[in-house]
N, C-alpha and C positions, 0 to 999 in steps of 0.2 A: 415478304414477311409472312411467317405463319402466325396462325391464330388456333386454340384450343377451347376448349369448351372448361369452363371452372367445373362444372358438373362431374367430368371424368375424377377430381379430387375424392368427388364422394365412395369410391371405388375403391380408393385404397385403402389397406391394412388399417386401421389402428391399433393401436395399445403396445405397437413393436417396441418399446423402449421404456423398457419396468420403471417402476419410480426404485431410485437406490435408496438404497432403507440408510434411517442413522446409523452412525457410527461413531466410537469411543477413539478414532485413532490419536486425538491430539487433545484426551482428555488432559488435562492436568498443564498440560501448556500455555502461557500467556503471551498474545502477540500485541506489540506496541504500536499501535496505527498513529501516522500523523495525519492531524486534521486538523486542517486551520488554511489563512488563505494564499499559505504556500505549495500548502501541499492537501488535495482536496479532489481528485477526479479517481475513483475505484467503482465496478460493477459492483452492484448489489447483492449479485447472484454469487463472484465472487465470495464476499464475508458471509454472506449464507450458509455455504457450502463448509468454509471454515469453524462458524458455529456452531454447525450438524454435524461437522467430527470433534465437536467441545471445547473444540479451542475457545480459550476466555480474550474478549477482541478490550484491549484498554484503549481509549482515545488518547492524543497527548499532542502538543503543540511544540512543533521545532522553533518557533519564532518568537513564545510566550512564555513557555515552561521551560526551569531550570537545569531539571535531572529528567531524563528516564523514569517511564514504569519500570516495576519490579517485572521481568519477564524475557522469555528466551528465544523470541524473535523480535525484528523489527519490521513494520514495511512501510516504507516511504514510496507512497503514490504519486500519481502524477499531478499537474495542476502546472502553477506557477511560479518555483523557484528562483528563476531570472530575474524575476521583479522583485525580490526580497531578498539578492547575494548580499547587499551591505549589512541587512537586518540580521539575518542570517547567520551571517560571519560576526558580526557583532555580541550575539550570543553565543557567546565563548565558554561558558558551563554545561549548555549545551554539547556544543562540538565536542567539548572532552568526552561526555559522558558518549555518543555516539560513538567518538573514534576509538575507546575503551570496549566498548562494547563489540566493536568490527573487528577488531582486533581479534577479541576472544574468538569471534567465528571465524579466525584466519583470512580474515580483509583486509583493507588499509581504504582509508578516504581520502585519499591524495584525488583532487580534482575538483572536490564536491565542493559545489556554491563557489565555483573559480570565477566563475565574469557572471556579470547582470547582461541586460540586454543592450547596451549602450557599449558594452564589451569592457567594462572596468574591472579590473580583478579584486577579488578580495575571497578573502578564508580559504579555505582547501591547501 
């Protein structure tokens, strides 16, 4: 096994990778985040980056909330959807308004919230 000296660190370059300046690219955009505890694991750094080109980030609950925000994306993060397919599917106002909206972006949600973790089906 080799071994190195941390010291040599001190040697290298810095400042090789500018800070990117803001930007307006996704001024006027609003992006629908789910957060709640279906859907709940997103980098930081991520929505940062999204804020810094102005995207407006709305919070909103698949599990809890009725309708959609007013807005022209969605992002459904990760976390724990398996645990919540009954819930999930059970919110059927929901689902409309998602698979309404998938639609418009040329999607379809055939699948989504199909089995929990015991493998019982429901919604999608």
């Amino acid at each position: 096994m080799r071994y190195s000296s941390l010291s040599v660190l001190s040697a290298l370059p810095t400042g090789m990778w500018p800070e990117r300046p803001d930007n307006t690219a996704g001024a006027g955009l609003t992006l629908a985040l789910a957060d709640d505890e279906a859907f709940n694991f997103y980098y930081p750094d991520n929505i940062d980056l999204l804020e810094r080109a102005g995207v407006n980030i709305v919070r909103f609950s698949p599990l809890h909330d009725r309708a959609l925000p007013d807005c022209q994306m969605i992002w459904l993060g990760g976390g724990y959807p398996e645990l919540y397919a009954a819930d999930l599917a059970a919110n059927t106002a929901m689902l409309k308004h998602l698979r309404a909206a998938h639609q418009r972006g040329g999607g379809d949600l055939r699948g989504v919230w199909r089995s929990d973790v015991s493998g019982e089906h429901s919604g999608g």
